[in-house]
Each structure stands twice: as C-alpha cells, then as structure tokens.
C-alpha positions as CSV (number, residue, x, y, z in Angstrom):
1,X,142.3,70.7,161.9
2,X,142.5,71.5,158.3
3,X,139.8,72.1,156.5
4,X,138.4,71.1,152.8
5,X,136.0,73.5,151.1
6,X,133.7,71.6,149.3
7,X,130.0,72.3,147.0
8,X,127.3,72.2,148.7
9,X,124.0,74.5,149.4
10,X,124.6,73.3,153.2
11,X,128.0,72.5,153.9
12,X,131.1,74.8,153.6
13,X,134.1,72.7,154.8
14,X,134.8,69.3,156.0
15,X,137.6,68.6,158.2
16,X,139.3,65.4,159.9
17,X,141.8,64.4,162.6
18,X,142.7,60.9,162.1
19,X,144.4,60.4,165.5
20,X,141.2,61.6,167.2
21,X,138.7,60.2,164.8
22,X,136.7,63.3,164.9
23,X,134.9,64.9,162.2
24,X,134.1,68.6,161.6
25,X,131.8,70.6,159.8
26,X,131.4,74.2,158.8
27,X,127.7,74.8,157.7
28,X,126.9,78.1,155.7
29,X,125.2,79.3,158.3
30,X,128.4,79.6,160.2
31,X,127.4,76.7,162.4
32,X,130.5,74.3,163.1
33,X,130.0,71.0,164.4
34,X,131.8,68.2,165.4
35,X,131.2,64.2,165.4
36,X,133.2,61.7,167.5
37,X,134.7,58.4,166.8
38,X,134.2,58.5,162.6
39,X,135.8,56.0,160.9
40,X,138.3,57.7,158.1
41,X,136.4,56.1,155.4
42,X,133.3,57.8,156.2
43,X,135.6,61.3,155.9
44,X,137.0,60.1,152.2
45,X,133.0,59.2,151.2
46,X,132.0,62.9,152.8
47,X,134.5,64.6,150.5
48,X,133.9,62.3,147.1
49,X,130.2,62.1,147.4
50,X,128.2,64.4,145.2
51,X,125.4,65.5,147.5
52,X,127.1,66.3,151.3
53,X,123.7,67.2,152.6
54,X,122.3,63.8,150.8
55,X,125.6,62.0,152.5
56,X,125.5,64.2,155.8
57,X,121.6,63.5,156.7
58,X,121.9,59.6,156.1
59,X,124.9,58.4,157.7
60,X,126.6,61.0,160.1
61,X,123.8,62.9,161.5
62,X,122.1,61.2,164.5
63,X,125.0,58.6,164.1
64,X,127.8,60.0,166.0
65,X,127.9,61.9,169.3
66,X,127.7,65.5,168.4
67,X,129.2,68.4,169.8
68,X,128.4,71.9,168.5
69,X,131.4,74.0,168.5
70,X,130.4,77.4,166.9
C-alpha cells in the first residue's frame, strides 16, 4: 500500500487500497493502524483536510472496524 506523508502533530502517513477499501495510518508514535470497508472519498477528505487529527477523531475513529497492525 502506498503511502502519503502528510502535516500533522499526530499522523505521519495515510495510505489506501481501493480494491480492499481499507485505510491505513502511520501515527508518529510509530503506531500503524488500519480501518476496513472506507469509502474512497473519505481517503481524498483525509488527505485535503487541514487538521487529520480534527478529520481522524470525528469521522474514522470509532467508525470503522479497526485493526492495529504495528
């Protein structure tokens, strides 16, 4: 899965698999999760959004299933 840096105090990359619908994300604090069954619009509002945490705290966490990879 390739991943896109992005700015955040939080988050350090956002990745996507379209075929799978899944989600993952590299936190700072080398913590890598993944979230099941995202709709790609939710992945193209992740990367354009200002605030990820803002973005990541109200609409995918608690939202999707949740696995933690790393």
């Amino acid at each position: 899965m390739n991943h896109h840096p992005v700015k955040s105090s939080r988050i350090a990359s956002v990745g996507y698999d379209e075929s799978s619908r899944t989600l993952e994300i590299r936190f700072h604090q080398l913590t890598t999760l993944q979230y099941q069954h995202v709709p790609a619009r939710i992945f193209r509002d992740f990367l354009s959004v200002v605030s990820k945490g803002r973005f990541y705290d109200g609409v995918i966490k608690g939202k999707f299933p949740e696995i933690k990879i790393t």
